[in-house]
C-alpha positions in Angstrom: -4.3 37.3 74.0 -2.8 34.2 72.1 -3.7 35.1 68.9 -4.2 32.6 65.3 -0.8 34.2 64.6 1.5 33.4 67.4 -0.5 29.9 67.5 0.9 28.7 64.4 3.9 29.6 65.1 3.9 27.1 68.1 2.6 24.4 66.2 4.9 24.7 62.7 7.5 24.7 65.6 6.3 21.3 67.3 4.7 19.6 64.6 5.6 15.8 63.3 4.4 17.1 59.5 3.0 19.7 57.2 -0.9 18.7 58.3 0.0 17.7 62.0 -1.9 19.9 64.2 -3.1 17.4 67.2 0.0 15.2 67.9 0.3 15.3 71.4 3.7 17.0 71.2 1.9 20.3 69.8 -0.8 19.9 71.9 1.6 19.8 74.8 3.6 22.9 73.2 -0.2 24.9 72.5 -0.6 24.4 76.3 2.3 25.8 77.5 2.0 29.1 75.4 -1.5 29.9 76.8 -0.5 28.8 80.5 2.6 31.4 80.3 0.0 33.7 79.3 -2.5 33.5 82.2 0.5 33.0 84.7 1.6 36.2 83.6 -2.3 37.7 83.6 -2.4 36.4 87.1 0.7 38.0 87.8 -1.2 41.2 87.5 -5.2 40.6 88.3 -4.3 38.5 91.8 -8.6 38.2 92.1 -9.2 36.5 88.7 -10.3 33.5 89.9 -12.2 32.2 86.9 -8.3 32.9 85.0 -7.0 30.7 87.8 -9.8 27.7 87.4 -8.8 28.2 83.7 -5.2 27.8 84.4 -6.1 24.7 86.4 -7.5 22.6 83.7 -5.1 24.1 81.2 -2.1 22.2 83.6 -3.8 19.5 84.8 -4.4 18.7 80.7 -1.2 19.2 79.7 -0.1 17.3 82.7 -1.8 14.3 81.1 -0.5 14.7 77.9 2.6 14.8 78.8 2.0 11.4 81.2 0.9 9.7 78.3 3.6 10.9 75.7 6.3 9.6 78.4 4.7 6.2 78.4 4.3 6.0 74.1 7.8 7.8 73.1 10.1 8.5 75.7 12.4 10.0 73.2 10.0 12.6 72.3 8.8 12.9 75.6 12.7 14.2 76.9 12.7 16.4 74.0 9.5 17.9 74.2 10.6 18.5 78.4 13.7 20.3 77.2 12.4 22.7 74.3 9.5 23.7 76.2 11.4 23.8 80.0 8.4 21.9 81.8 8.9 19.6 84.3 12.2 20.2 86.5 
């Protein structure tokens, strides 16, 4: 499970200061570690389809985040794509 730990870890590495902790950039980065993470549950439990309905919002979220980061800071935006190795 994505624990407190790992989580923080995600967001020192994304965020924009010491107190940022909903910039869209770590929300964005947040997203992408807990999607990983029921890919790879998915991966294994094929019939989990409340896991995959989760998954669905958990994209279709970030995907909007991410829309809306390209059209405020494209310069973030292309960084953010690289580091986290979304969108091909």
């Amino acid at each position: 499970m994505f624990d407190t730990k790992e989580k923080k870890e995600v967001i020192s590495k994304h965020q924009n200061h010491t107190t940022d902790t909903g910039s869209p950039e770590v929300q964005v980065a947040i997203f992408t570690a807990r999607i990983k993470e029921i890919a790879e549950h998915l991966s294994k439990n094929k019939k989990d389809f409340g896991a995959l309905r989760g998954l669905q919002k958990l994209v279709s979220k970030r995907k909007k985040l991410v829309s809306y980061l390209q059209k405020t800071d494209a310069s973030k935006y292309s960084q953010l794509v690289k580091e986290l190795g979304i969108r091909g």
